[in-house]
C-alpha positions in Angstrom: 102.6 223.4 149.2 102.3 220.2 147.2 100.8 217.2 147.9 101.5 214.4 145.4 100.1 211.3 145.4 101.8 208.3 143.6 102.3 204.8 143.4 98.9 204.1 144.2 96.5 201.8 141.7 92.7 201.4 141.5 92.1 204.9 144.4 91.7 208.7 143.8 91.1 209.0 147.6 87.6 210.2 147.0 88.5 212.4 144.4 86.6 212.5 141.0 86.1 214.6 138.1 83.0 214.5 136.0 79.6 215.4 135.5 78.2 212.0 135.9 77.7 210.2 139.2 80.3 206.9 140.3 79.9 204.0 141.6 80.5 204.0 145.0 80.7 200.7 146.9 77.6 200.6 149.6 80.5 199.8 152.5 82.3 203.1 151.5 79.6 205.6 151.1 80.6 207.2 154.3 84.5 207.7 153.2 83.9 208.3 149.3 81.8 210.8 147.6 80.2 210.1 143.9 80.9 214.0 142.7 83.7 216.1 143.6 87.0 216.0 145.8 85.8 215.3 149.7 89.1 217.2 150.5 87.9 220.4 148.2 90.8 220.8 146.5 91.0 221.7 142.2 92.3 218.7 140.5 95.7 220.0 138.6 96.4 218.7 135.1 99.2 216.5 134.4 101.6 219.0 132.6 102.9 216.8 130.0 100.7 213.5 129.0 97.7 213.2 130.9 95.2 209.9 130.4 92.6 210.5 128.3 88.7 209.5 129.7 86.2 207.8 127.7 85.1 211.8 126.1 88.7 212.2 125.6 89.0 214.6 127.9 92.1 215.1 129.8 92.3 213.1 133.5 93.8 214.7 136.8 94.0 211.3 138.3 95.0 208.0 137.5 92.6 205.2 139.4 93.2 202.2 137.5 93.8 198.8 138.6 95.7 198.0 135.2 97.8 201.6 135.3 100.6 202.1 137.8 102.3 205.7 138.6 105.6 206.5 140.2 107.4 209.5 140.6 111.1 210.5 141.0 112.6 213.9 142.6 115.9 214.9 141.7 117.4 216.3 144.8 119.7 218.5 143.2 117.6 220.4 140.9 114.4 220.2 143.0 112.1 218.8 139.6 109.8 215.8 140.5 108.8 214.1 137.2 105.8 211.7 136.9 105.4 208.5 135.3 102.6 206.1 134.6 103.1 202.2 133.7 100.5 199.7 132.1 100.9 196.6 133.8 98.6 195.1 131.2 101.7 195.8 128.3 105.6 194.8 130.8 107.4 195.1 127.6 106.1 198.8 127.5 108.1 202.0 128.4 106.9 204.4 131.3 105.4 207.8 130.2 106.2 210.6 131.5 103.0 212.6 132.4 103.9 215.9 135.0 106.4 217.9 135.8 107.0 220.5 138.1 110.2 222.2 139.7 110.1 223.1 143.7 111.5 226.7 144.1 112.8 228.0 147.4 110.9 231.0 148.9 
């Protein structure tokens, strides 16, 4: 099962990765852990581009208010590409960050 989450600016959903605490806004404490995924799900990598965080590590989510995602599934070969947008550059291209193929069991 996938779940993929797109289209969204600014929210993980709760989810984070790091070592380092977040801050959480005091109205949201109860919907939005500082650590973790509140779901307990493993963040997957972005196959292709990923963002980069400040240790230039690799990111499993995008939560930016300046960087937009959508993705696109080709119906006929089942493969549901990724993109991410910076609304901060409109004369910039999309980037292509993930890729994966749905298989039939």
């Amino acid at each position: 099962m996938h779940f993929l989450e797109t289209s969204n600016v600014g929210n993980s959903y709760g989810a984070f990765v790091g070592e380092k605490r977040r801050f959480v806004p005091p109205a949201y404490r109860e919907d939005y852990s500082a650590i973790g995924d509140p779901n307990g799900l493993n963040p997957v990598m972005p196959t292709i581009s990923p963002l980069l965080g400040e240790n230039g590590q690799p990111l499993p989510y995008i939560d930016s208010n300046d960087i937009t995602a959508f993705s696109i599934f080709e119906t006929d070969n089942g493969v549901v590409s990724s993109y991410y947008f910076d609304t901060r550059k409109p004369e910039s291209d999309a980037v292509k960050f993930d890729e994966f193929k749905l298989k039939n069991l």
